[in-house]
N, C-alpha and C positions, 0 to 999 in steps of 0.2 A: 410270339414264341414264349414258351413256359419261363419262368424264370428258374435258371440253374439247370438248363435243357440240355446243354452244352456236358456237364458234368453227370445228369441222370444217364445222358447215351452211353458215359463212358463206362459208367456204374452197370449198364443192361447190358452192354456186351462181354462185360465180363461174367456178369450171373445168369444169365439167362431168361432173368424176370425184369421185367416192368420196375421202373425206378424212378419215385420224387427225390427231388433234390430238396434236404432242409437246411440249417446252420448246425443243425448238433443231434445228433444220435436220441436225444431225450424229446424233442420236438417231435421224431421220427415216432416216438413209439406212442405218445400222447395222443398222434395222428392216428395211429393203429388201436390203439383202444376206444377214442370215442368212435369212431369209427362203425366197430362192428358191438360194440358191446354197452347195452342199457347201462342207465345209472343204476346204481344200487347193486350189479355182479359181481360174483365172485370168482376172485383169478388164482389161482394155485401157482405161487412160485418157491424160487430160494428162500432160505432166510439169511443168506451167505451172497447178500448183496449189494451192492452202493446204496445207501440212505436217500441220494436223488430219485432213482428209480420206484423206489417207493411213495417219496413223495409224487409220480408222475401219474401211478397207481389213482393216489388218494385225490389229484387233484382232478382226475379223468370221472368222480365220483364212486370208485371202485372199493368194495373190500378185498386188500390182500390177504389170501388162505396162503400160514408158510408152511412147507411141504417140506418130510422126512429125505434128510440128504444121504449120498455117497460121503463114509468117511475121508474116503481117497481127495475128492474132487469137490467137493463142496456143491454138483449138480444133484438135483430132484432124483432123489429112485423112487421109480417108479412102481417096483413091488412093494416096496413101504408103503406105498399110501392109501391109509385103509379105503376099503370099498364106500365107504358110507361118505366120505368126502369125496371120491369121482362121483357121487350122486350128485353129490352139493354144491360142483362148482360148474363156470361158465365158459370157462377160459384156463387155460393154461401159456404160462410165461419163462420160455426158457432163462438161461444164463448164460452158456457156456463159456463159465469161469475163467477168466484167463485164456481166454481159446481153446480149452479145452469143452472138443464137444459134451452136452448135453445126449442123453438117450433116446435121441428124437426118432428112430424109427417106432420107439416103441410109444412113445407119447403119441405119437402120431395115428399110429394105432386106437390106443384110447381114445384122445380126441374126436376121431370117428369113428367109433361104437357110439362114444356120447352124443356126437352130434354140434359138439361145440368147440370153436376156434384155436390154434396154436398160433403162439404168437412167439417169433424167435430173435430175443435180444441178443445180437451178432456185436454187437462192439468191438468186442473181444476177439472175434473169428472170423475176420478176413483171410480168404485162404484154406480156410479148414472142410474139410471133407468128410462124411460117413456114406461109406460104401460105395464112395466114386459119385456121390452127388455133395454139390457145396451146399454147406452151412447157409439158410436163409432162404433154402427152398422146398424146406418140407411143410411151413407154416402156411397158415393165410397172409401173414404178414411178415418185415424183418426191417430190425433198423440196425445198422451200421453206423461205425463212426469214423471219418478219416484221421483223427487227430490223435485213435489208439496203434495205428499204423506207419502213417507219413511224416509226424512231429511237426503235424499241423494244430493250429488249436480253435480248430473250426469246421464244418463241414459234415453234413451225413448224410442219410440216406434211407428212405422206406421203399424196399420191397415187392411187389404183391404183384397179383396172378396175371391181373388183365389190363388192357390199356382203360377200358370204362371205368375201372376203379382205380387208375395212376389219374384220371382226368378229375374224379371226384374229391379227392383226395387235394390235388395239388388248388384246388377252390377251398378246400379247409384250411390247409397250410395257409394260403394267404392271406386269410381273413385274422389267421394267428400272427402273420411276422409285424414285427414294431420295424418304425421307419430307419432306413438308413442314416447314421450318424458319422461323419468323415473320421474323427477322433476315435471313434469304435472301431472304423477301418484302418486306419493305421497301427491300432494296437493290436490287433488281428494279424497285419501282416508282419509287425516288427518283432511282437513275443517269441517265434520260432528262433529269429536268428541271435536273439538274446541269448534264449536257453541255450543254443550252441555254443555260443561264445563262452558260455559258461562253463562247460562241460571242457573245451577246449583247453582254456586258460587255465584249469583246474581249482574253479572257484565252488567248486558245488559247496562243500561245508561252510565257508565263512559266511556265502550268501544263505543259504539256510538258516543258519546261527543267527542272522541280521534277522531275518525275516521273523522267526519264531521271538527275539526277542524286541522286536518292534508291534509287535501283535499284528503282524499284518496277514498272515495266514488263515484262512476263514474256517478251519477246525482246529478246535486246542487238543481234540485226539482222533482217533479215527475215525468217529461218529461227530458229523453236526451237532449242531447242540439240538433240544428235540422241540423245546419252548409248550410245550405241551398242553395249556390252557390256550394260548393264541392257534393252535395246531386246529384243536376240538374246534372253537369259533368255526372255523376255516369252512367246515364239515356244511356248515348249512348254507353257505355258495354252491360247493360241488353240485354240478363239474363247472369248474372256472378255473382255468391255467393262472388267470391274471393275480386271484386270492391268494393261490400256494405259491409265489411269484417267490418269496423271501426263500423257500426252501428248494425249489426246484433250479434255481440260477445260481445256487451256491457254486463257489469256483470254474462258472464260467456264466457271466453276465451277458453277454451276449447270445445267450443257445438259440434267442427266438429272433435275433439281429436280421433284417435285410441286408445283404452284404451287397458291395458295389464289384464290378467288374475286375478291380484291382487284386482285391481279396478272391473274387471265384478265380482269374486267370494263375496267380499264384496256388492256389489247389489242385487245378486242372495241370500244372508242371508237376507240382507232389505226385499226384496219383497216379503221374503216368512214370513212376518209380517206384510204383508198389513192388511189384514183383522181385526188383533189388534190395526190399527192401524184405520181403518173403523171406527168400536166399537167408539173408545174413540173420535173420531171428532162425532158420532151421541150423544153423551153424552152430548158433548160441544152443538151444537145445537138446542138440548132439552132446555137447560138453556137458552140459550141468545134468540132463540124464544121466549120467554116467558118472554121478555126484553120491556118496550115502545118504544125501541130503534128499535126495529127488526122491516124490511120491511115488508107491509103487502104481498110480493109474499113468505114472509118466515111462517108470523104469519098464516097464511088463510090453508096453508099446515100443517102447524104441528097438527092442529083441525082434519085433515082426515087423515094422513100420517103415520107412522114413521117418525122419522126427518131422512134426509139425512146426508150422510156421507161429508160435505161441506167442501171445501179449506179453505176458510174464509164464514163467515158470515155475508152479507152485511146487518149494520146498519145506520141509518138516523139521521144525527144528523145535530142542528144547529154548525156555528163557528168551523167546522169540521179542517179546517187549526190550526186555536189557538189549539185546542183541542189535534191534534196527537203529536204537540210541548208538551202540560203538561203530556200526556198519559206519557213519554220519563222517569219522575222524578219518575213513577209506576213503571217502569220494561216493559214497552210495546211501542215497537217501529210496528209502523203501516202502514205496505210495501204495494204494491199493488194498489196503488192509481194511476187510469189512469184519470188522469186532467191535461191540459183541454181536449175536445174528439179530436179524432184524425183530423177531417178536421178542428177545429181549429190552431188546435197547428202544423199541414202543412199546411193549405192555397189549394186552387182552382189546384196551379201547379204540385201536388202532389198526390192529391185526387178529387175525385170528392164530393163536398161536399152532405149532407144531405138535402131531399127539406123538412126537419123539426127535425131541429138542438134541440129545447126545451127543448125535455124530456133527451135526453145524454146531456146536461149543466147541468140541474137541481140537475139529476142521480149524473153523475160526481162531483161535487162540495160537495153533502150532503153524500156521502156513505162512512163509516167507514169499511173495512173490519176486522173484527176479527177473529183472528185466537181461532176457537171453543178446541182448545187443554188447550188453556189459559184465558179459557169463565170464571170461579172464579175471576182473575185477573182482568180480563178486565171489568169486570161488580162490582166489589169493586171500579175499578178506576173513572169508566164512573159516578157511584155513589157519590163519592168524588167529582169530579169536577164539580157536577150540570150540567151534560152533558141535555140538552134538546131535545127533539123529532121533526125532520123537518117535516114538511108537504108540499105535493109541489102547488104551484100558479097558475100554471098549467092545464088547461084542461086533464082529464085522462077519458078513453074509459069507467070508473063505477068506484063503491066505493070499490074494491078491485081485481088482478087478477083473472083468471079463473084457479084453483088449477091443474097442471097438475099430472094426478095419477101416484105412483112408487108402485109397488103390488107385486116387485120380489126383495129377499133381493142380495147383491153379492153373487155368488157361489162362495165359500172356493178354494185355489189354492192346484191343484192335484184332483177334483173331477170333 
């Protein structure tokens, strides 16, 4: 039997697609890129994304094209991005930021005129829906992650259309996973209840404070460090997972981990509490929606919607740097912040930059992500601090997104 079979079933019957089981969402997508796409392609995504992900890009041998964003949302628009670069690219790689969908009917579209793959980084989107179909089945591909859902800190998930290629696929995975280590298993399954306990006893700040001044935290800001001459080396391995090994394992060493039974039966309890766990992030949403804080590609939805089952919540605030520093003295440390966008923060040799960088600066800089589980908290704090509402300076396409419809709730797992 496959390994992780057990957890892929659980995974296809709720999506409807075919599903490997990997250790981590980034595994998942490395799998999805060599995969279907030569070395030397090129893939159009955010530049308003996790620095891993990037590295997953480079180490797949891949050049990332960063593509013109929504200032709302920090996903791809897709009318932005001139004609001359749908020529030029091979792939397309969604986001959707925080669980907020991506424009993938419309990528989707492009995609086939072009002729060339969509590949939808769901991490963030468990649960999420456009136009009554879930997030992670409009691509060839989708990698999920359990540990942005279930407050697991391990576990994902690719994807894709047909059993022939879940069978091929889980022959590549395996030739990738590194041996099971007991000690890796135990710290796998003990970090969750840590963090609870933490959260509980109301320890978040003083262990933060330890942490950042112990230097044990593996960014000293939002961005990895970028090491940029050991980076370039790197380039003439590609594709080798094992080379970019230093930057893709950042804050979570284990992503490529063989996990033992221990560690999967404890995931397979998490997951079979997603939907409780849906619930209480569409709760949180509702509330901070209903924030002056909330983006309007949040506010304009909740008017027609249900709220979405969101990873974080992206709010707009002024002094957003000052701010996640006082948030610290609340109880609320505020992860997830990808600044500056990614062709900044690499440079031309890296990536191909944006031919309109504005709206991912703007984005990037002002967006507070909140985690909607801790919406009471966060919205007490942001209150407290006289937190203020950004508006951007910006040229934007109108005075608010175009709401994209969700009209199907998740299906309940085992139905």
């Amino acid at each position: 039997m496959p390994y992780g079979s057990r957890l892929a079933g659980m995974m296809t019957r709720r999506l409807g697609r075919e599903c490997v089981y990997t250790p981590s969402a980034r595994l998942a997508l490395y799998l999805a890129l060599r995969h279907w796409c030569r070395p030397g392609a090129r893939v159009l995504m955010s530049p308003v994304n996790d620095d891993v992900i990037l590295f997953v890009v480079l180490a797949a041998g891949l050049r990332p094209v960063q593509a013109p964003v929504c200032v709302w949302d920090g996903n791809i628009d897709p009318a932005a991005v001139p004609e001359s670069t749908w020529r030029n690219v091979d792939a397309v790689l969604t986001t959707n930021l925080y669980g907020m969908p991506d424009r993938v009917v419309e990528l989707r579209r492009r995609c086939d005129e072009l002729g060339i793959p969509l590949f939808e980084d769901a991490a963030h989107a468990i649960g999420t829906h456009v136009d009554g179909q879930p997030i992670g089945t409009f691509g060839k591909a989708a990698a999920f992650s359990l540990s942005k859902h279930v407050a697991a800190t391990a576990g994902g998930f690719l994807a894709v259309e047909d059993a022939r290629t879940r069978r091929e696929l889980e022959l590549l995975r395996d030739d990738l996973l590194a041996p099971r280590r007991l000690r890796g298993d135990l710290t796998t399954t003990l970090r969750p209840l840590a963090r609870s306990a933490v959260r509980t006893l109301h320890l978040v700040r003083p262990v933060w404070r330890t942490l950042q001044r112990l230097g044990m935290l593996e960014r000293d800001d939002y961005r990895m460090a970028l090491h940029a001459p050991r980076l370039s080396a790197c380039a003439r391995q590609a594709p080798d997972l094992a080379a970019y090994e230093p930057w893709v394992r950042v804050d979570l060493h284990g992503y490529r981990s063989r996990h033992g039974a221990v560690v999967r039966g404890q995931l397979a309890l998490r997951m079979a509490r997603v939907d409780d766990d849906l619930t209480r992030r569409r709760v949180g949403v509702s509330l901070l929606s209903g924030t002056a804080w909330a983006s309007p590609a949040l506010r304009d939805r909740a008017v027609h919607e249900r709220p979405r089952p969101l990873f974080r919540v992206p709010l707009l605030v002024h002094d957003r740097d000052a701010l996640v520093e006082r948030l610290v003295r609340h109880g609320v440390v505020a992860g997830y912040v990808y600044d500056p966008p990614l062709d900044d923060y690499a440079g031309a040799e890296f990536v191909e930059p944006s031919p309109d960088p504005s709206a991912a600066r703007w984005f990037a800089s002002h967006v507070l992500p909140a985690d909607p589980l801790l919406a009471h908290k966060i919205t007490n704090a942001l209150t407290r601090e006289q937190a203020t509402t950004a508006h951007p300076s910006i040229p934007t396409p109108g005075p608010s997104p175009t709401p994209i419809p969700d009209t199907t709730p998740p299906t309940p797992l085992g139905q």
